[in-house]
N, C-alpha and C positions, 0 to 999 in steps of 0.2 A: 136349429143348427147342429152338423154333426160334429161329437165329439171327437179325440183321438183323429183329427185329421193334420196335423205333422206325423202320423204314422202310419198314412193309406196307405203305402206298400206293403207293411205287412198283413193289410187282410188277405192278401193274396194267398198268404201261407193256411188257408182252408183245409184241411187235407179230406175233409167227408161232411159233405151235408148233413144238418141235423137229422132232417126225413129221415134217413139209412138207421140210426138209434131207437125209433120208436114203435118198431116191430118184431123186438126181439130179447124184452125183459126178462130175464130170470135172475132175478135176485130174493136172496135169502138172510132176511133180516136177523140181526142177534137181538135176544129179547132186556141185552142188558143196555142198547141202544134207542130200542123202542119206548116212548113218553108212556106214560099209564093209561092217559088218554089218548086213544087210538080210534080212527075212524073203519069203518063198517063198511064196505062197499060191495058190488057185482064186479066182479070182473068176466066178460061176454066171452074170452079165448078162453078161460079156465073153465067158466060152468058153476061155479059154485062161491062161495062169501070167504075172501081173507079182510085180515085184517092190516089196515096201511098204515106207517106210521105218521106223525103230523109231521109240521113244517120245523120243531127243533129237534125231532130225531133224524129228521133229512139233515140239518144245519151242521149233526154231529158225525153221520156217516162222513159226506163231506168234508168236514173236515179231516175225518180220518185219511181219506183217501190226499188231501194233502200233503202228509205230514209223509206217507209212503211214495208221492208222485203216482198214485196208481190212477191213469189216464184212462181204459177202458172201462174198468165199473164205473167211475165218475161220470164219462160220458153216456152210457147207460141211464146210469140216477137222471142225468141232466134231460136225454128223451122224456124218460117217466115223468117227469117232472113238468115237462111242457104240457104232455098229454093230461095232467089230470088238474090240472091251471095253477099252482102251486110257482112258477118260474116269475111270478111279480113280487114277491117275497125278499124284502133288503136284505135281510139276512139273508139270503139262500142266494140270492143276486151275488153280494162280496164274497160267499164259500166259492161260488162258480168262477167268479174273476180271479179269486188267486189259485184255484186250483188249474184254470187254462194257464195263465202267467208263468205258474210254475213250471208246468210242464214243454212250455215253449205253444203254446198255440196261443200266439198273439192277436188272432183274426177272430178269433173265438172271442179272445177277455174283452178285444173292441167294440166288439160286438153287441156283448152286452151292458159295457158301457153308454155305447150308442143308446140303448134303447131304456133306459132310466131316464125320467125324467131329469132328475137332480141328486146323481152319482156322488156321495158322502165319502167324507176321507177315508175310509175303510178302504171303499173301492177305488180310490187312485194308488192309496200307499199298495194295497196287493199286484195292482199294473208294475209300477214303477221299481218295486224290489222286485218281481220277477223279469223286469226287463234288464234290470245291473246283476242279481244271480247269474244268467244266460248270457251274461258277457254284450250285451244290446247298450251298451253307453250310451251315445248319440240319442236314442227313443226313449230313455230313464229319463235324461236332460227336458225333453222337448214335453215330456208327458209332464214334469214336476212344472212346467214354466206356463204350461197350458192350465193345469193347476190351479196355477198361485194368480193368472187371470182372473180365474174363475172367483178369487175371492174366497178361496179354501186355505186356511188355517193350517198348519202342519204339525207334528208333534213328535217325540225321540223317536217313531217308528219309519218314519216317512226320509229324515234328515238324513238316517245312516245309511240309506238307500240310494238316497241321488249325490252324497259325498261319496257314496263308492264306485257310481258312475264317472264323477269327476278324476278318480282315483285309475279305473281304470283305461279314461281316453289322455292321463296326463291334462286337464283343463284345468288350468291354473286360476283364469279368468273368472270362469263361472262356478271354480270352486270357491273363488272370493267372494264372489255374487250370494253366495248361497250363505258363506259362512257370513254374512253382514245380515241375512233371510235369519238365520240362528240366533243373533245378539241381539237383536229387534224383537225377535216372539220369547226371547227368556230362557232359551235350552242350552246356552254356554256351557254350564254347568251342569249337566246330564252327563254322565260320567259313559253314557254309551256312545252320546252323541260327540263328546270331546277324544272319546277313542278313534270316532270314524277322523275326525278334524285331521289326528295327529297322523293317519296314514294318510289323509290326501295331499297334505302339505309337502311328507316324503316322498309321496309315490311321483310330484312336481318337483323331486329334488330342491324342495325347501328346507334343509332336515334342519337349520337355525330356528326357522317360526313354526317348525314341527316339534321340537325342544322346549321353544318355549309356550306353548299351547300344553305340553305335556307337564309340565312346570306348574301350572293354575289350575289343574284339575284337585280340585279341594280333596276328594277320597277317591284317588284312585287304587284300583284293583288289580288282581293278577292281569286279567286284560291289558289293560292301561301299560304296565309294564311290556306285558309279554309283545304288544302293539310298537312302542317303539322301538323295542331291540332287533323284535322282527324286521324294521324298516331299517335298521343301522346292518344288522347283515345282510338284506340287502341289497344296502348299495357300497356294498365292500369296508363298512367301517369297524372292521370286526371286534378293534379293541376298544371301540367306545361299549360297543353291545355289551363284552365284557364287564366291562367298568359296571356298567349301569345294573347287567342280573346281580353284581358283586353289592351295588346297591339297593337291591330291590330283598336281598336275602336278610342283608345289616340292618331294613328299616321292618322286617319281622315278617311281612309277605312270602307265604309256603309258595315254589316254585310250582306248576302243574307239566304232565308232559311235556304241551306246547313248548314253555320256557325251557327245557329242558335239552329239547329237538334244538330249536335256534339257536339256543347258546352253543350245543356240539358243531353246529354247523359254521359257526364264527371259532369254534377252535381248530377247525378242517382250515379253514381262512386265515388263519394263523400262524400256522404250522406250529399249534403247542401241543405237541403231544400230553404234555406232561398234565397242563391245565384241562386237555380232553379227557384224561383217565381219573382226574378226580371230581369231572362231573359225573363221570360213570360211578364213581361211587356213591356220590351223592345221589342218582335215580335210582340206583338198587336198595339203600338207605331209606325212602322214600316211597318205593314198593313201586315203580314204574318202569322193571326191569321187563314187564311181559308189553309196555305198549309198541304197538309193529312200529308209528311213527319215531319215538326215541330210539330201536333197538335199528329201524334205517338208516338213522342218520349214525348210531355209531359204526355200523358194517363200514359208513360211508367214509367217515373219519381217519379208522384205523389202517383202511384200505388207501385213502388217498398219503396218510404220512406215514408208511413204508410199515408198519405193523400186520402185514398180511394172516399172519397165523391167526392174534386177538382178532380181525375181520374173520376170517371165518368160524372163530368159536363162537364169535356171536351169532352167527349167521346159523350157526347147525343149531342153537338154541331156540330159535326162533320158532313158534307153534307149528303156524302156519305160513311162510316167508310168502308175499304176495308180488309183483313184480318190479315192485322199487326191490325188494330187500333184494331179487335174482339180480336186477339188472347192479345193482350198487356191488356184491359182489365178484361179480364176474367183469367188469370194469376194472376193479381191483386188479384181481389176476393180470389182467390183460394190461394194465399201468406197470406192474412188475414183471412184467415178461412169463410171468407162469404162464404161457400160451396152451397147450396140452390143458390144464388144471380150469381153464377158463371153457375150453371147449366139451368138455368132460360134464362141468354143470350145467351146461346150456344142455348139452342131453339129458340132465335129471330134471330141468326145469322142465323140459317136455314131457318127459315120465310123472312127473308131479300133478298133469292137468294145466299147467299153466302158461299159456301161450308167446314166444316172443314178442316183443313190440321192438317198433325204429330203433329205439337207445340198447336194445339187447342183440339184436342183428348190427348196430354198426361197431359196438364191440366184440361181436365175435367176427367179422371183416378183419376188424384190425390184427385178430390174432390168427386169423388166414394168411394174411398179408405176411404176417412174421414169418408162418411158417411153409411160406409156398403151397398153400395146398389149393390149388386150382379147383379143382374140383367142388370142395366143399362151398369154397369162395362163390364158382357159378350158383351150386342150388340156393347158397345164401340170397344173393344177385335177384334169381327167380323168385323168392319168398317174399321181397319188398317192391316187385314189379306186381305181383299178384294183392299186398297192403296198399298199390299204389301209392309208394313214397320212397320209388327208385330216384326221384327226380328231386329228391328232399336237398337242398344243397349241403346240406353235411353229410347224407347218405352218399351223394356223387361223388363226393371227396375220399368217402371210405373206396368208392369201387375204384376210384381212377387209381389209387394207391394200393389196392388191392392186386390190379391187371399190373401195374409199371413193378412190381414187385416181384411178381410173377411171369417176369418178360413178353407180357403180353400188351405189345403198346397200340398193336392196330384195336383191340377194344379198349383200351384205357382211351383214345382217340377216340372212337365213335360215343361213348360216356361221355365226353368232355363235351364234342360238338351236339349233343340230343339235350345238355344243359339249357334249361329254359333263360335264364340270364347268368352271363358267363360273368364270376366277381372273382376276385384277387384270390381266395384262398385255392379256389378250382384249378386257376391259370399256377399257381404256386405248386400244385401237384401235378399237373402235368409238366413243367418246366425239371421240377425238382427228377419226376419218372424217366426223362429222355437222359438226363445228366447220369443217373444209376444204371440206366442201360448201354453208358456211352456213345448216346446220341447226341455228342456235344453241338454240332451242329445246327440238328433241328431245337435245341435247346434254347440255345443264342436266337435261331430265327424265330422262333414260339415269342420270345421276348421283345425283340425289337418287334415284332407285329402289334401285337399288344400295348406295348408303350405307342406307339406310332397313331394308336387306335385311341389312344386317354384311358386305360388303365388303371395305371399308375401302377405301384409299386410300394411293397415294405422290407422291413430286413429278412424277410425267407425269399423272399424274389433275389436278392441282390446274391445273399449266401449261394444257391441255388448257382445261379449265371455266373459265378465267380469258381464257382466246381466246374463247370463245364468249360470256363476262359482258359483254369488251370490247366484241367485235362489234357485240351487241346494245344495247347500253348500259344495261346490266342492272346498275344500281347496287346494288341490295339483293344480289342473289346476292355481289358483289363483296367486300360487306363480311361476309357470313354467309363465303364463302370464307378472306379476311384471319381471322375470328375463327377459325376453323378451322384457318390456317397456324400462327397463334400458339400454341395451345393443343396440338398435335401437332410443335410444335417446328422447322415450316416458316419460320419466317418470318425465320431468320438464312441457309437457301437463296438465293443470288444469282438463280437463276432465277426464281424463287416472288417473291421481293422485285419483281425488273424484270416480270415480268409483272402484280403489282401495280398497279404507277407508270403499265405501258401501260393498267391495266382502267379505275384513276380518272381518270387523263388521259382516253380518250376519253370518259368520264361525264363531262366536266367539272366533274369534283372536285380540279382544280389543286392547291388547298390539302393535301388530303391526299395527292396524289401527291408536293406537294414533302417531307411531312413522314418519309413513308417514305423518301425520296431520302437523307434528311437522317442516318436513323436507320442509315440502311444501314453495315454494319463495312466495306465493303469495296467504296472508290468505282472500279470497272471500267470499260472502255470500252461494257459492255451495259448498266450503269446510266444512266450519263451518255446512249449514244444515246434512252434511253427517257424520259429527261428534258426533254432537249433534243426530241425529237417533241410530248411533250406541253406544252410551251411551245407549242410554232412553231403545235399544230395549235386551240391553244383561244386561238389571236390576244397570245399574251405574248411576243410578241418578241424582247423588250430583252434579255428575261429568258435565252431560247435562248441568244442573241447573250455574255452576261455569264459563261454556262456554259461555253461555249464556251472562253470566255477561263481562266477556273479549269482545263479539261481539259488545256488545253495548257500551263498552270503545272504539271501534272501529268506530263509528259513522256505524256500519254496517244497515241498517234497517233489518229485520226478516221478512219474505215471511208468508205464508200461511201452506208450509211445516213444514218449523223451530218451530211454536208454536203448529202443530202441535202435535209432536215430543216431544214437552216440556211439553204440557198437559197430553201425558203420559207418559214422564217420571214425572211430581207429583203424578200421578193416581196411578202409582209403589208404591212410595213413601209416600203414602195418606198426601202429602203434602197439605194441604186444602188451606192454606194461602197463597201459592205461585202459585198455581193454582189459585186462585181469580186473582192473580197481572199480569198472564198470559193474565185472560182473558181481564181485561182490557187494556191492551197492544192490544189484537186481535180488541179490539172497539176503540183502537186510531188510528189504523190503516185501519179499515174498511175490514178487514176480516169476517165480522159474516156473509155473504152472500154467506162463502163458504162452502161447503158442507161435505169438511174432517173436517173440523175446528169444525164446529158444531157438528159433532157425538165426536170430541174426547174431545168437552165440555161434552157432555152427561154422556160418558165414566169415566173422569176425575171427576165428580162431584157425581157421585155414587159411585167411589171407594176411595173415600174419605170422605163416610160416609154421603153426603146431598145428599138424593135422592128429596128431596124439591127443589133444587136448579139443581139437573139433570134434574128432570122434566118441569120446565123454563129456561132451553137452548134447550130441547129437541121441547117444541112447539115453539121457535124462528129457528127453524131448515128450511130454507127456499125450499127445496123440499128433502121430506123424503126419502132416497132410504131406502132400503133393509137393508143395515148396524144401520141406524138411529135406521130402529125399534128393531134390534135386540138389541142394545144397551141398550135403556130404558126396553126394556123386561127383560134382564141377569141383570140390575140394580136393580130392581124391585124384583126380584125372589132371588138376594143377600142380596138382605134387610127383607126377609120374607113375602115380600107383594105378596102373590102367587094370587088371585084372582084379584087384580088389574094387575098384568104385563099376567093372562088369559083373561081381560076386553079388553086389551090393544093388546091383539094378534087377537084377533078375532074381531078387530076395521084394523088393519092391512089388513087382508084378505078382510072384504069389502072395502078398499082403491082399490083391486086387486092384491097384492102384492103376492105372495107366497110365504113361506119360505122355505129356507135352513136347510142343516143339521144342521149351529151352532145355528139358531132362535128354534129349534125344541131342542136342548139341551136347550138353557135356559128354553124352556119352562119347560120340563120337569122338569128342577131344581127347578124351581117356585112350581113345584104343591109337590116337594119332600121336600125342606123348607117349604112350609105352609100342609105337610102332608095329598096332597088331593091324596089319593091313585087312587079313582073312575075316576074321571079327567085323570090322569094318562094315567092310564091303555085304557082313549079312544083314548086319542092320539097318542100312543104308538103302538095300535093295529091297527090307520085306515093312516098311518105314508105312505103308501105305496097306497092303494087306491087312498087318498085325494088328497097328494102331491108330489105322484112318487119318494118318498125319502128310500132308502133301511136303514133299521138303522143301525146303527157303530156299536163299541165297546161302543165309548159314552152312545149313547143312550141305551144299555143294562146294561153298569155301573148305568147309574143312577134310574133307573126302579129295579134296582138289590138292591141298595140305599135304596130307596125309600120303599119295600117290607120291605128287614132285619128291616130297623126303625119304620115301622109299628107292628113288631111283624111277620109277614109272612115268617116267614125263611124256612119251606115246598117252601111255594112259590116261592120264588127267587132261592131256591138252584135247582128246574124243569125250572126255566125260561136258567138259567145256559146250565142244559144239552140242553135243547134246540135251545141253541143258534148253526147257519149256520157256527160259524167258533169258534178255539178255543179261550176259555177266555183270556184277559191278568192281567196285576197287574191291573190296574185300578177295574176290577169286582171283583176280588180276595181281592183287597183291601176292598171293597164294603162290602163284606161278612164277610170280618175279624174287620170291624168297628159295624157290624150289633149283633157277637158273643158277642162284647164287650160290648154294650150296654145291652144285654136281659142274659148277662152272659152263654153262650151255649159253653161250654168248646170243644164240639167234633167236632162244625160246625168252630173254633177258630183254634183249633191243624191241620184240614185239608187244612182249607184255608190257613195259615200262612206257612205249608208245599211245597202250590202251590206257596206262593211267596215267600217262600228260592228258587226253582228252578227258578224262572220266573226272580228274583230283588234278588239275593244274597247280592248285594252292599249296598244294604238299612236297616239301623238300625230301622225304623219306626216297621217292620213286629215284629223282635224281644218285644222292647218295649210295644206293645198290645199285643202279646200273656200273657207276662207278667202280663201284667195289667190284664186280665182273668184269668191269676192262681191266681195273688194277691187277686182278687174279690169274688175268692172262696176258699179263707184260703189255696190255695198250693204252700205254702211260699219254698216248697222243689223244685219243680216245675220252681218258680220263682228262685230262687238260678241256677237251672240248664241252665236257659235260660240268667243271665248273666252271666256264667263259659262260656258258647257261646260264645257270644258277646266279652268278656275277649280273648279268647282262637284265636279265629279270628281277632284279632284285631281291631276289629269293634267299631268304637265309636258313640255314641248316637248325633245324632244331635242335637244343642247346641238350647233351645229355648232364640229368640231374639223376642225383640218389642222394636218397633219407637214410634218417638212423635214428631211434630213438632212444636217448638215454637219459633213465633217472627224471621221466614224465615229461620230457621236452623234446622234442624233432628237432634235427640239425639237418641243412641243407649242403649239398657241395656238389660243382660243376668242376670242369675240368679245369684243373690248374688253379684251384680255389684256393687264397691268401686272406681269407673276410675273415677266418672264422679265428676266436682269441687263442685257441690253445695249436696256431697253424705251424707253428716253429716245432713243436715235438710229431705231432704230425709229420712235417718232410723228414725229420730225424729218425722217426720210427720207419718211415719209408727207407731211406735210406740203409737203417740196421736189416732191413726185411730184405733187400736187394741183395745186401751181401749175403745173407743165408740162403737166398735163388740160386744164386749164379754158384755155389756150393754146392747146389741139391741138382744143376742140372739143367734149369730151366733160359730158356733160350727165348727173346723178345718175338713176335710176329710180326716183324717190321711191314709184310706186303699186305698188309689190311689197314696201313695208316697211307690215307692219301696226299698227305702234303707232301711238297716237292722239297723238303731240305733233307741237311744232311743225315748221315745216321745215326748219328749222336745225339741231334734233334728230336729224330722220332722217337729212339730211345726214350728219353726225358716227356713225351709226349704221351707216350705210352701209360707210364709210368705214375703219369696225375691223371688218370680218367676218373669221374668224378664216383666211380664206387670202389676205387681200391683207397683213395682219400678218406673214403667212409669208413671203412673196414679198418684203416691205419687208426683212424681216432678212437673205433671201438675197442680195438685191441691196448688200448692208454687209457679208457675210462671205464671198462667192465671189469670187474674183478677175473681172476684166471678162471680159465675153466667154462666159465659162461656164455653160452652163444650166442654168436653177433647176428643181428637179423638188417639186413638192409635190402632196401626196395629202390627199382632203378625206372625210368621211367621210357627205356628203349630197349632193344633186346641185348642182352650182354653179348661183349665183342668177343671173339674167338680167344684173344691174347688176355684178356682178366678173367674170363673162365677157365682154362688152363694155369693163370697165375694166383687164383683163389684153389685150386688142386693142391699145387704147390705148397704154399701158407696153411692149411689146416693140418695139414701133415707135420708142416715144421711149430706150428706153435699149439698143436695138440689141441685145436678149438673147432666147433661146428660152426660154419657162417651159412647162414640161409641166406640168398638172393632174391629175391621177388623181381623178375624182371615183364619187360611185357606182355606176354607169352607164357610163362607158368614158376614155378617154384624151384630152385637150385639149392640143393640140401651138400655140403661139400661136407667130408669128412673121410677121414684115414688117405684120403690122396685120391679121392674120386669123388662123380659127381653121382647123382641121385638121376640123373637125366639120362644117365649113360652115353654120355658125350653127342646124346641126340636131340637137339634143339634147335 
């Protein structure tokens, strides 16, 4: 019967007939290997007498050559050996079994298994350990059972062989089988066989009857220790590991490298830096600061808990760094973003002789991916298509995140689809890639295909899709998402929650974003910033500003986002005074070196009326991008300072900067507020030459603007027909602001036509055409336009202005009685009236279109809700102090003329923030130069 037949498949793995060996000896015996008795013989190829050694200096050759794996002189010896009949020899038989076994020629050890009569335990244990060596579990198994058939006896050599099969197929079963084979033949207590026991039990995740198997070993050894800690980190138990090297030190057991390595590796697992760096003392203490395995795992340690420098000190200590140490280091880097620093040693690793492998190539991907470099990124691509392990699924992942990084989605796509099986983390980066390239779209579609398909999904999938719902303002996906988190047990996730809060916030679904805010267990500084944005960003101010207040009852500290966020929502709000409190908060904390921080100083401080004080955070801005300048530029051009914020663009440009479509709107608005038509119009016209910028609707609104308010109404109403695509409200509106000013009743009635169709919902259209009948005595006209308004139920938007005093915004609409201090208010109104009508100034009754009397309008006049404003400022600011108030429609002809008036008589600067730009009144003028 043959033996070794549960493993006839692998005799197949033959790779060369014996025959091919035996005509081509040339070996040269050491004489310290050769017996003393030595046989005499002819050899007929040579011609002449050597001498051969017997059958135990073949035994020891042999054996040598196991102990190096050196597979061709062994096979060699094993020709010779046939040839001169020496191959019946048990002894020479079991060298040759475990020298094929070793080496992987399974067909070979069977071989001569087969052919013994009665194959002794020598020769099964050398099969069966080199079938569990070579990773062959299944054949270790099947070989040990054919075995113990046989009637063969086994002993501590054999036992830690087939438990480490069992160990490595996870076989619980037959690891119990075996370990019952152990307690029956009397090797429980073999202190090597009870080492093997305690890693099969863990490697079955049994780590309780792996404990207590460890627990009974009467003397155990470093081993024995080093065995179970090694199994406790792991399977992530890293403070037990702990515990236990802390006990293995306290019962007098000297640690050896091994323990040394595993325990740093449970303090990596840990995150104890503190308890890592006095194991390093303890190895250097110890003298096992030169072993490569301990001096890897520290590279590893140091590098993984933020320690990068002590990572590479050790790492440049190291003799000879072999490809764990490169690959541990340069990981590091690339965990810490030193991107440059990581790709720098992969080039010394290659200068070194030392070639990369998978884990060294998908770290330096990553640090491509950081740093956009395409290029690199491809030849990396090529080097593991050439390793054949482009299709490695963590390799794919690197590339697909590599391309979607690198705006390159049509290969991040073809990567994804050449995936051999397409699993969650794959579809997670391609999901996450289209959302970063604003592919919201295909984002959403990627996902519901996938789901649709069985999938599934975890919290990077949801995050991901909940970016793109944002983006887009994809409210339905939002809440089909939300019902999805719930129902899959997401939605107690901090992440999944706050990216909630951002998807409804930017849908402007407030309400529900506060409701989740509310529900939330666990109020963080990521909830709060995502809170506080979507206040600030759907115009809820107060409400930011209030949150605010609660984080900081929270001992929460505020990031670089959060005051972000807060700066505008004051800027909303032209909170002046709590935006100052902001900012000093952003300099107790050491933000002003960040780069959003600073533009939304800039921001913040222009729309709240100091462009003196935007202008000095703007040159504290520590590297300008592109947003920086357009900032102080639209700051600039809202304040009327058109030739400085054109000084200031074309300071920009020689920086090298170029601008954008919205830099190129402010500008425009700059030259449209200081009424440089000529400016304009070069801009305007070389928009596409200079800067490859095709112009919007914007940009025709405000040139449209710009024209009507010059008087050019020919002009702009040709710039109109000319326009590449059709008008919308915005240039309509333009024109019908343009009629009203120069009073053009026909260019009025057309325009205001185009925006009933365009914007029926908006009462503004109505309101102006009115004001052009009113302006030209067609009070019949103006009756019909609010029997309109009436008849449609259309109600005029209510004009409102802010004010803030002493950290609180006060609200007031016309003819406002709500507010507690409203009695000195009309009182002050009243004192202010008589020192008008002293100074001069005369009401504009034909801009009020109600039909009573004059006395009425008068008095009507007289409460519009931002001279209310300005009456309270002037009662609650100390003298001298300037009132800043923001209106939320364009100030009427008669309270900018009557805010002339008042700064002059009460000796104060009122800045106006109206909807349209900035009103700086002082000494009896405006800053606008009456041209708004």
């Amino acid at each position: 019967m043959k033996r070794c037949g549960l493993i006839i498949s692998l005799k197949k793995r033959l790779h060369l007939p014996f025959e091919l060996y035996t005509s081509s000896l040339n070996l040269t015996f050491s004489p310290k290997l050769t017996h003393t008795s030595a046989i005499t013989t002819q050899d007929p190829q040579i011609g002449h007498s050597i001498s051969i050694p017997n059958s135990i200096s073949y035994s020891k050759l042999l054996s040598e050559c196991c102990k190096t794996k050196s597979l061709s002189p062994g096979l060699q010896i094993h020709a010779h050996l046939t040839k001169i009949g020496f191959c019946n020899d048990p002894k020479i038989q079991n060298h040759l079994i475990n020298l094929f076994s070793k080496c992987g020629l399974f067909g070979y050890a069977c071989k001569l298994i087969d052919e013994i009569p009665e194959p002794d335990l020598v020769a099964w244990s050398a099969l069966i350990s080199g079938y569990a060596q070579n990773g062959h579990a299944e054949e270790a198994i099947s070989a040990f059972l054919e075995m113990h058939l046989l009637g063969i006896k086994c002993n501590e050599f054999t036992f830690p062989s087939v438990l480490k099969a069992c160990s490595i197929k996870k076989d619980l079963i037959r690891g119990r089988q075996i370990h019952g084979i152990v307690v029956v033949s009397g090797f429980e207590s073999d202190v090597f066989v009870a080492n093997t026991l305690v890693v099969m039990y863990a490697k079955c995740s049994e780590l309780l009857e792996s404990r207590k198997l460890f627990d009974q070993i009467p003397e155990r050894n470093v081993v024995s220790w080093n065995t179970l800690f090694s199994c406790y980190t792991q399977s992530d138990f890293f403070g037990e590991a702990l515990a236990l090297f802390q006990d293995m030190v306290f019962t007098g057991i000297r640690p050896d490298e091994f323990s040394l390595s595993t325990i740093l590796n449970a303090c990596t697992g840990l995150v104890e830096i503190g308890q890592g760096k006095k194991i390093h003392g303890y190895l250097m203490k110890l003298g096992y600061d030169s072993d490569p395995f301990s001096s890897n795992a520290l590279v590893d340690m140091y590098a993984k808990l933020g320690d990068l420098r002590d990572a590479i000190t050790v790492f440049e200590h190291i003799p000879l760094p072999d490809i764990v140490s490169w690959n541990a280091v340069i990981a590091g880097c690339v965990l810490h973003e030193y991107h440059d620093r990581a790709l720098e040693l992969l080039g010394q690793m290659k200068r070194s002789g030392i070639y990369p492998n998978m884990f060294t190539l998908s770290s330096a991907l990553k640090a491509c991916s950081a740093l956009g470099l395409q290029k690199l990124g491809r030849q990396i691509h090529s080097s593991l298509i050439q390793m054949d392990v482009a299709m490695d699924p963590f390799v794919v992942v690197g590339l697909i995140d590599l391309y979607c990084k690198c705006g390159l989605m049509n290969e991040a796509r073809i990567v994804y689809a050449l995936m051999p099986s397409k699993d969650l983390i794959g579809l997670n980066a391609m999901i996450a890639g289209h959302s970063q390239n604003g592919d919201d779209f295909e984002s959403l579609s990627l996902f519901s295909k996938m789901y649709k398909e069985g999938m599934g999904f975890n919290e990077t999938t949801l995050l991901a899709v909940l970016n793109s719902a944002a983006s887009s303002q994809a409210i339905k996906v939002s809440e089909q998402v939300h019902a999805l988190s719930v129902k899959s047990g997401f939605q107690s996730d901090i992440y999944v929650v706050n990216s909630l809060i951002d998807a409804y916030g930017k849908s402007n679904c407030v309400e529900d974003a506060t409701r989740i805010f509310e529900e939330c267990p666990t109020e963080d500084l990521a909830s709060f910033t995502s809170m506080i944005t979507t206040f600030a960003q759907s115009g809820h101010g107060e409400e930011a500003l209030k949150l605010y207040l609660k984080m900081q009852d929270l001992d929460l500290k505020p990031d670089s986002f959060v005051c972000s966020s807060l700066l505008n929502a004051c800027a909303n709000l032209s909170a002046y005074e709590q935006g100052k409190q902001i900012h000093v908060h952003i300099l107790k904390f050491g933000f002003m070196s960040d780069i959003f921080t600073g533009n939304s100083l800039v921001n913040m401080y222009a729309k709240c009326g100091s462009i003196a004080d935007a202008s000095c955070a703007f040159s504290k801005v520590p590297e300008r991008v592109l947003v920086s300048w357009s900032a102080m530029i639209g700051g600039l051009a809202q304040h009327g300072h058109g030739k400085e914020a054109l000084r200031l663009f074309n300071e920009m440009l020689k920086d090298g900067l170029s601008p954008n479509h919205v830099t190129l709107v402010s500008v425009l608005s700059a030259c449209n507020h200081a009424g440089l038509v000529t400016e304009a119009k070069k801009y305007f016209e070389q928009m596409i030459e200079l800067f490859g910028i095709e112009p919007t609707q914007e940009h025709y609104a405000c040139m449209i603007d710009l024209l009507g308010r010059s008087g050019k109404l020919d002009e702009a109403m040709d710039l109109v027909k000319k326009m590449p695509f059709k008008a919308n409200g915005s240039v309509w509106g333009a024109l019908l602001g343009a009629a009203r000013i120069h009073k053009n009743i026909e260019l009025g009635q057309h325009a205001a036509e185009m925006l009933f169709a365009l914007e029926p919902e908006k009462s503004g259209t109505h309101v102006l055409l009115a004001n052009i009948y009113a302006s030209a005595g067609l009070w019949e006209n103006v009756s019909k336009v609010r029997r309109l308004m009436k008849d449609s139920k259309m109600k005029k938007e209510p004009g409102m202005s802010w004010i803030e005093i002493k950290d609180k915004v006060y609200t007031f609409v016309v003819e406002d009685r709500s507010h507690c201090r409203s009695e000195e208010i009309y009182m002050k109104l009243e004192e202010l009236s008589d020192l008008m009508d002293k100074a001069g100034y005369v009401p504009m009754l034909e801009i009020d279109l109600h039909n009573v009397e004059r006395s009425k309008k008068e008095l009507l006049l007289t409460y519009h809700s931002e001279k209310l404003a300005v009456a309270f400022g002037l009662i609650a600011t100390p003298p001298g102090a300037p009132i800043r108030v923001k209106k939320n429609l364009r100030v009427c002809i008669d309270c900018h003329t009557w805010f002339k008036f008042i700064c002059k008589i009460v000796s104060r600067e009122i800045i106006v923030r109206d909807i349209n730009r900035f009103h700086h009144f002082k000494d009896g003028s405006c800053s606008c130069g009456d041209y708004w």
